[in-house]
N, C-alpha and C positions, 0 to 999 in steps of 0.2 A: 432290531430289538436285540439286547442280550440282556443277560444277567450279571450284576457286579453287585459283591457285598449284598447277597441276600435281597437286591431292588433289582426290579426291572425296569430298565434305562429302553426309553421308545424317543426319537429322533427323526424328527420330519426336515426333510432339505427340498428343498422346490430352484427351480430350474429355471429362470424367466429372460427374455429380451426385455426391456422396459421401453417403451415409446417416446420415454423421456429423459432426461436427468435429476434427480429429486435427492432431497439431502437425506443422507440415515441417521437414524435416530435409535437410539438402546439405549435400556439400564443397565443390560449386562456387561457391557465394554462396547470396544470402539467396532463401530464395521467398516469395511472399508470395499469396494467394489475391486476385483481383481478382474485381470484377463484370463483365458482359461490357458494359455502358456505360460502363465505364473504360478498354477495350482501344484504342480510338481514339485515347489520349492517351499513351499508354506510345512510350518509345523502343525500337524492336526489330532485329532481324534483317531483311532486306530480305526473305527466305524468309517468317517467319513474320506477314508483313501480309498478303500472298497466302494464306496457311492458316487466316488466322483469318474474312478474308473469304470464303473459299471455304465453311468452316461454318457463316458467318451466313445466307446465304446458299441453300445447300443443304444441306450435309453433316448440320445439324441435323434435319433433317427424313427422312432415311433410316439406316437400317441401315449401308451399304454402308461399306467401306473404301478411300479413295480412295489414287492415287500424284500426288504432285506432279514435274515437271521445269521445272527452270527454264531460261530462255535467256538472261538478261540485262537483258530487259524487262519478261517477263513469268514467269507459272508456270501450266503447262496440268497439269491434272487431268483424269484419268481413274479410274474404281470400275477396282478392284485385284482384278483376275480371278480367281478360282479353278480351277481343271483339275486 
């Protein structure tokens, strides 16, 4: 999550193996399935360089659902509590 222009901007990125190969489909543009040693080279969102590194990282390696907040610098993560 952060704040831009008075909005706050929430972005959900998921993480998956697919079982299969299946065509994508959007209206926002094209998608295109990368390998994860391509992701270094892509142009992105200041948000999702911090999320992708945070799954190479750890995220891969656990279950857990994290939250990200950004400050400007950076983006702190925390696993996304259940109660």
């Amino acid at each position: 999550m952060r704040e831009m222009q008075e909005e706050v901007r929430q972005n959900y990125y998921f993480f998956a193996r697919p079982k299969q190969n299946f065509d994508l489909i959007s209206n926002e543009g094209i998608l295109k399935w990368f390998s994860m040693n391509e992701l270094h080279e892509l142009e992105m969102p200041y948000t999702a360089k911090y999320v992708i590194e945070h799954y190479l990282k750890k995220g891969k390696y656990t279950e857990e659902m994290y939250v990200g907040v950004a400050d400007g610098d950076k983006v702190e993560f925390i696993p996304f509590p259940a109660f």
